[in-house]
C-alpha positions as CSV (number, residue, x, y, z in Angstrom):
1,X,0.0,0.0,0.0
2,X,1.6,3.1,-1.0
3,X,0.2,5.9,1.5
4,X,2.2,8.6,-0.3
5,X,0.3,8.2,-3.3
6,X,-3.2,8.1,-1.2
7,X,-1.9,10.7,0.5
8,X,-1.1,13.0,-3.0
9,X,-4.5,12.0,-4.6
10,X,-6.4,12.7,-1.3
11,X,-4.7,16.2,-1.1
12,X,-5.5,16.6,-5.1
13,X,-9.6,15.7,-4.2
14,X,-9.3,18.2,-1.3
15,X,-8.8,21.3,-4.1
16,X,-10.9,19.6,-7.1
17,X,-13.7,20.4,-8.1
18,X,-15.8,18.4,-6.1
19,X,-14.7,20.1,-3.4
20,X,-15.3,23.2,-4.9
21,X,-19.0,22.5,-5.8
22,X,-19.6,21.0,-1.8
23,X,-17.6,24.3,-1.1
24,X,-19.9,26.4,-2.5
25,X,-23.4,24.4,-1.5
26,X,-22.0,24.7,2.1
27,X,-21.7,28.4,2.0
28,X,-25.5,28.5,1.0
29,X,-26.4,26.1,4.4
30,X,-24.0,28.2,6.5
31,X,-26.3,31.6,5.5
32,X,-29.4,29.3,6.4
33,X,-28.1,27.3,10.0
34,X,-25.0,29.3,10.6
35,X,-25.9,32.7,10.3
36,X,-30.0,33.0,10.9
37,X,-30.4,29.6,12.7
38,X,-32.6,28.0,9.9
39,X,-32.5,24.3,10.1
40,X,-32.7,23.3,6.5
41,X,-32.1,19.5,5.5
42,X,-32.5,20.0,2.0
43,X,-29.7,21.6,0.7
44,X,-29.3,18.9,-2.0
45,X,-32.7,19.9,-3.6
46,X,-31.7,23.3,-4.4
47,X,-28.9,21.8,-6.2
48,X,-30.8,19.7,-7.3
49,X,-33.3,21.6,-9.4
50,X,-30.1,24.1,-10.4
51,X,-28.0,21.3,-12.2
52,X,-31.5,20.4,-13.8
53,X,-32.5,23.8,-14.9
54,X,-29.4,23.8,-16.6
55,X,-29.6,20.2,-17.8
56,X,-33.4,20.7,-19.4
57,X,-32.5,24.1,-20.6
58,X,-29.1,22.7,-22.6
59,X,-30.1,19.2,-23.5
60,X,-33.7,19.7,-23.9
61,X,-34.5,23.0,-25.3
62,X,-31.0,23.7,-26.9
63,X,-30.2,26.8,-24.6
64,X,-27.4,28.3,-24.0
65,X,-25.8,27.6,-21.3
66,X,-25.7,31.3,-19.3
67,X,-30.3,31.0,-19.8
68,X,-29.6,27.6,-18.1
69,X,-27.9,28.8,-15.3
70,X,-30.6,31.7,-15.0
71,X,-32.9,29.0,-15.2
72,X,-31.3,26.9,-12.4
73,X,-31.0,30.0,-10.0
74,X,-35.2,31.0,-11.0
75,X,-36.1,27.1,-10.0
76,X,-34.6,27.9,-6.7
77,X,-35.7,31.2,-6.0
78,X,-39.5,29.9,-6.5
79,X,-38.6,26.3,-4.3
80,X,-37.7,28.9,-1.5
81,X,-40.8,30.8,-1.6
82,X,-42.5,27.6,-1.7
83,X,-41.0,26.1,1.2
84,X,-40.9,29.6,3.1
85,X,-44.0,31.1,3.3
86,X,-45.9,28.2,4.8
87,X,-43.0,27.3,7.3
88,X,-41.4,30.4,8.4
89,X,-43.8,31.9,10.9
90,X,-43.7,28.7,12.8
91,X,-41.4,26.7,14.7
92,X,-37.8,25.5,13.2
93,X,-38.7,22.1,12.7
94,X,-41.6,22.6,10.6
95,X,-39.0,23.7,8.4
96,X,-36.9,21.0,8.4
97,X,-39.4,18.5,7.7
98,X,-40.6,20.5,5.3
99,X,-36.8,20.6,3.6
100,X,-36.0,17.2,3.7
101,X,-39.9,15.8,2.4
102,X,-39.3,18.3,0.0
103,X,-35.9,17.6,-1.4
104,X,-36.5,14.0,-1.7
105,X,-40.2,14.2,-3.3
106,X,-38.4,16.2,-6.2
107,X,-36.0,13.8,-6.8
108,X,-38.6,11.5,-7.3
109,X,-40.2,13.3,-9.8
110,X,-37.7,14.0,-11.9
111,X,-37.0,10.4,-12.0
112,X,-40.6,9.3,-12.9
113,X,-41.7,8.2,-16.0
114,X,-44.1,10.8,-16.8
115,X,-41.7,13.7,-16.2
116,X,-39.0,11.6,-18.7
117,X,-39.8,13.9,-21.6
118,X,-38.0,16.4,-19.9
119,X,-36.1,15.0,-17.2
120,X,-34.6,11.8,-18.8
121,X,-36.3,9.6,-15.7
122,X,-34.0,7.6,-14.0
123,X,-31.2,7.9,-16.8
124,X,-30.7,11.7,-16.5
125,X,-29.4,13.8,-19.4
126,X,-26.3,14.0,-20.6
127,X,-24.5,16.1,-22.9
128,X,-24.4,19.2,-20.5
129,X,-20.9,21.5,-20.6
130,X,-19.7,22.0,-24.9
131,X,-20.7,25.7,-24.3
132,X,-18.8,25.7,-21.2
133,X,-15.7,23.9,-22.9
134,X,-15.7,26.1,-25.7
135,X,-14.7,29.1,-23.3
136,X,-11.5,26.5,-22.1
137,X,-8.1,28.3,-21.9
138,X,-6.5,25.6,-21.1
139,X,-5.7,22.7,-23.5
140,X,-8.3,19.8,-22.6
141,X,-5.5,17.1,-23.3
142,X,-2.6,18.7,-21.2
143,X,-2.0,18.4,-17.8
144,X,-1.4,21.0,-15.3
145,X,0.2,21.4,-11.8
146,X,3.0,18.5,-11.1
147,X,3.4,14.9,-9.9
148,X,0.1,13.3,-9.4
149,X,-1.2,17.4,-8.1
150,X,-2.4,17.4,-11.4
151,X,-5.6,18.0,-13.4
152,X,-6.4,17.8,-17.3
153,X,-7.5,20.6,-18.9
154,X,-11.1,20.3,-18.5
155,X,-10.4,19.7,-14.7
156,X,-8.7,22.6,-14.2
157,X,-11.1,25.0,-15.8
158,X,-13.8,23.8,-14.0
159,X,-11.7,23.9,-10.8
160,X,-10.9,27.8,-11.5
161,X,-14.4,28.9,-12.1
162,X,-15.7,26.9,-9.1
163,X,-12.7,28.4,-6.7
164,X,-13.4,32.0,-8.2
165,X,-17.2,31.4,-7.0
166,X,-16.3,29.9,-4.1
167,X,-14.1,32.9,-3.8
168,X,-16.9,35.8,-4.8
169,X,-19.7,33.9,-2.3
170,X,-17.4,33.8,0.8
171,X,-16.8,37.3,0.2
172,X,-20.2,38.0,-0.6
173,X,-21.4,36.6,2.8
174,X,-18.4,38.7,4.7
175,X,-19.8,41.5,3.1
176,X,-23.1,41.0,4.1
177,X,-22.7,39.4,7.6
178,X,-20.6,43.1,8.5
179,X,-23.8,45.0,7.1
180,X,-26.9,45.6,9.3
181,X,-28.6,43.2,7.3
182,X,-26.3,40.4,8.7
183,X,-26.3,42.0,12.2
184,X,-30.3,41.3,12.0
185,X,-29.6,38.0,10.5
186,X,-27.7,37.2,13.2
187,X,-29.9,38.6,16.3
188,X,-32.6,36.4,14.7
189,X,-30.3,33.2,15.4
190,X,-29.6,34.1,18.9
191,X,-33.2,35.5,19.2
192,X,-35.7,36.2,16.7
193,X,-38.5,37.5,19.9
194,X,-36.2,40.6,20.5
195,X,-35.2,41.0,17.4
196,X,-38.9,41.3,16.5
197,X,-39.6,43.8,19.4
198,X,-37.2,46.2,17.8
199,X,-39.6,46.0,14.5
200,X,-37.7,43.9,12.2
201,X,-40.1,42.1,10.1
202,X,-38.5,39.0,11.4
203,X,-40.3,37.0,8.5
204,X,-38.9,38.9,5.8
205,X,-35.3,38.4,6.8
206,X,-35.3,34.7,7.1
207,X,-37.2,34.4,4.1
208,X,-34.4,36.8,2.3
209,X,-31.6,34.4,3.8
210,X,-33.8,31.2,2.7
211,X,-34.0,32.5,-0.7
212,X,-29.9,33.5,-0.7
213,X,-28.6,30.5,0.3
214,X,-30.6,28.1,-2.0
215,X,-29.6,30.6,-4.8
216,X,-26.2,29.8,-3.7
217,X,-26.8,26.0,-3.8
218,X,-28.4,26.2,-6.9
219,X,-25.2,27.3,-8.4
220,X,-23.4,24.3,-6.8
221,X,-26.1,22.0,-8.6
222,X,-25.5,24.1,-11.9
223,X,-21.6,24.0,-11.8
224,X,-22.0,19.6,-10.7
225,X,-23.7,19.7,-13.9
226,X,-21.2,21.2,-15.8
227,X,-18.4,19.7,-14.1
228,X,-19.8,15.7,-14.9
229,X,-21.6,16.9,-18.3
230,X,-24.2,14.6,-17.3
231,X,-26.7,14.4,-14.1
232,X,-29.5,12.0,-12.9
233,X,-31.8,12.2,-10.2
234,X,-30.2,9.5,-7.9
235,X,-27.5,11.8,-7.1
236,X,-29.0,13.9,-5.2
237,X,-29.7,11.7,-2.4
238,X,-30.2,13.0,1.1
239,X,-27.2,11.9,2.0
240,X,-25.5,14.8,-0.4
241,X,-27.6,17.2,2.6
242,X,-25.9,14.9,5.0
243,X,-22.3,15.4,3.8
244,X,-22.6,19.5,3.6
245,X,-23.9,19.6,7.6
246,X,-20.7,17.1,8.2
247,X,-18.4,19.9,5.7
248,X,-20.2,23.1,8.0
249,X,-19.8,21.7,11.4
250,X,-16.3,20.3,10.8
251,X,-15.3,23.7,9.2
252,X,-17.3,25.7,11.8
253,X,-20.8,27.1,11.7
254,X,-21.1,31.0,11.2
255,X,-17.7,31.2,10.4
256,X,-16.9,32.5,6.2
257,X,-14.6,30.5,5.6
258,X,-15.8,27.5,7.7
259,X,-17.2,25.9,5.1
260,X,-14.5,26.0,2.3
261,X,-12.0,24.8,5.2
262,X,-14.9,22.1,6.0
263,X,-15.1,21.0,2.5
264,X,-11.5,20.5,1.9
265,X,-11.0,18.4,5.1
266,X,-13.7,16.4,4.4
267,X,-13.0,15.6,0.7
268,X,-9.4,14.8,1.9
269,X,-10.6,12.6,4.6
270,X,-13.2,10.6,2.5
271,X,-10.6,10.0,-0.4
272,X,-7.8,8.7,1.9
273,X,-10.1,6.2,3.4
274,X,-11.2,5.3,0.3
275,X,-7.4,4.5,-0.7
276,X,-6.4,2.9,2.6
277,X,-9.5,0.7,2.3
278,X,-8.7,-0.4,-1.6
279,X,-5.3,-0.7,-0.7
280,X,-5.9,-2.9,2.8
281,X,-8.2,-5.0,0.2
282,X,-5.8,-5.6,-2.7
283,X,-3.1,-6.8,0.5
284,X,-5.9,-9.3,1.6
285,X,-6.4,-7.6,4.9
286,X,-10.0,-7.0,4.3
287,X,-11.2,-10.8,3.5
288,X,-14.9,-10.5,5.1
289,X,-15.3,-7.3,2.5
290,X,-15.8,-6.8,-1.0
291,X,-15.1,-3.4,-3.0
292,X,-18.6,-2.4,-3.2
293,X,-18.8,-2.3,0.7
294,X,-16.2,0.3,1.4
295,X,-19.3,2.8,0.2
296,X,-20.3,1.7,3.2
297,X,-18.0,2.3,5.3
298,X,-16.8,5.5,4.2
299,X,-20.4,6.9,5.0
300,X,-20.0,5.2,8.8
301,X,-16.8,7.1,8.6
302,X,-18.6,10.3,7.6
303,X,-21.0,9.7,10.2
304,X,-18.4,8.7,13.0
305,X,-17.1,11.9,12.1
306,X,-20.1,13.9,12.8
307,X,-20.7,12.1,16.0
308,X,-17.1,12.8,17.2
309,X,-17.2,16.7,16.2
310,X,-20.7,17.2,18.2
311,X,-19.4,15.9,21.3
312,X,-15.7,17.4,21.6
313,X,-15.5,20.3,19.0
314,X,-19.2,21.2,18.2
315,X,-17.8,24.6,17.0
316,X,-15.8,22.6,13.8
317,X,-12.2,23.7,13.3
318,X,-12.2,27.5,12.9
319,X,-15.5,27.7,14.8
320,X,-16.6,29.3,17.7
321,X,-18.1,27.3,20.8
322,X,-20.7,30.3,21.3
323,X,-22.1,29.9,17.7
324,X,-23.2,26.7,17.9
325,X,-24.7,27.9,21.5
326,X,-27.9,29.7,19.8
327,X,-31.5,29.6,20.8
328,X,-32.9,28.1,17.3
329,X,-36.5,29.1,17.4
């Protein structure tokens, strides 16, 4: 087993573009839970619907690919009014049932047969990033960077834009979090009762910060679609919500760059168990498993993680303690 090598490909997943896009969907959760206390469990169907607006919009309808973005980023603006305005007034886990049914019922549909016509069922669409290519700088059949810290072409330019939006939201959410729009955001985490005695329209803001951050995951979902040039529904599992709470907390909640730092740790930590588990398996120290169960126990790992991080660092690595110490209403 040759742990340098795991230990170079696990650092080249931790600034690919996976990464990136989990990057950049965490940054839309940390708005919702980290910064206005909004427990939202389905991030994934925010991207969800983005990577599809662009998918329908490209492989259906023969769009461009900037009116499939817009598209992507529209589907989520009207998912977050839909989810909002029924949920909002009331208690935060009306919301987060409400997330999570929501997420997954979508996913459903877009893989049923009758929605096929546009969706591609269960098989997806494919076909997805030649406008995006076309824009390339770099040369899709050379590599770039050194060693085995290195991407093809198509890689790479994928992995710039995702950084540079990665880059623009974080600052974005600085921006906004030093602004008396975030101070609000924030008094309604810690408590939205005096925050409403001061006549903030308490409603308004969380439905504002609803609508940013699944505008933000949307982008995620568009920029996974470009990034595979293909998508089907079955990706966007819960378990994709699942892996960005484990990214925010291990980064740190209410932190900006929490979930970029969360992202990369994570993506570093699931590929090098991935290696050591193939390589333990190809020594023959793993006789009772087969390859297709180290799936498996990567996602124990994740969840081992999360277990681990809530008891003796619930604040994540950059954290702090009192921001995970709100009043969540």
């Amino acid at each position: 087993m040759d742990i340098l090598s795991i230990l170079a490909e696990s650092t080249r997943s931790a600034f690919g573009p996976i990464a990136a896009i989990y990057a950049l969907a965490a940054i839309g959760l940390n708005i919702h839970f980290g910064y206005t206390g909004l427990l939202n469990f389905g991030q994934v169907g925010f991207m969800l619907v983005g990577a599809y607006g662009v998918g329908i919009s490209v492989a259906v309808f023969d769009l461009p690919l900037a009116a499939g973005f817009g598209v992507g980023l529209l589907c989520a603006l009207v998912l977050a009014l839909l989810l909002g305005i029924p949920t909002l007034r009331l208690r935060a886990d009306y919301l987060s049932i409400t997330t999570i049914a929501a997420a997954e019922v979508i996913r459903l549909v877009y893989r049923a047969g009758f929605a096929e016509p546009l969706t591609g069922g269960a098989f997806g669409l494919q076909n997805l990033s030649a406008d995006f290519r076309t824009l390339n700088p770099f040369e899709a059949g050379e590599r770039y960077g050194f060693g085995l810290l290195a991407y093809n072409g198509n890689h790479l330019w994928v992995l710039v834009v995702t950084w540079g939006l990665v880059a623009v939201m974080a600052g974005l959410t600085w921006m906004l979090m030093h602004s008396p729009w975030g101070r609000v955001i924030k008094g309604i985490r810690e408590d939205e009762d005096a925050v409403r005695s001061l006549g903030k329209n308490v409603f308004a803001y969380k439905m504002q910060a609803l609508v940013l951050g699944g505008l933000i995951g949307s982008l995620a979902g568009c920029m996974l679609a470009v990034y595979q040039a293909s998508i089907q529904p079955d990706q966007f599992k819960p378990q994709v919500t699942f892996f960005l709470w484990v990214i925010l907390l291990l980064g740190g909640a209410g932190r900006v760059f929490g979930p970029i730092l969360g992202a990369m740790a994570f993506w570093f930590l699931m590929t090098f168990t991935d290696g050591v588990l193939q390589g333990m398996g190809a020594l023959g120290w793993l006789p009772f498993l087969d390859s297709p169960d180290y799936g498996a126990i990567q996602l124990a790992f994740a969840g081992l993680m999360l277990v681990v991080l809530i008891v003796f660092r619930p604040q994540g690595i950059i954290g702090d303690r009192k921001e995970m110490l709100v009043n969540v209403k």
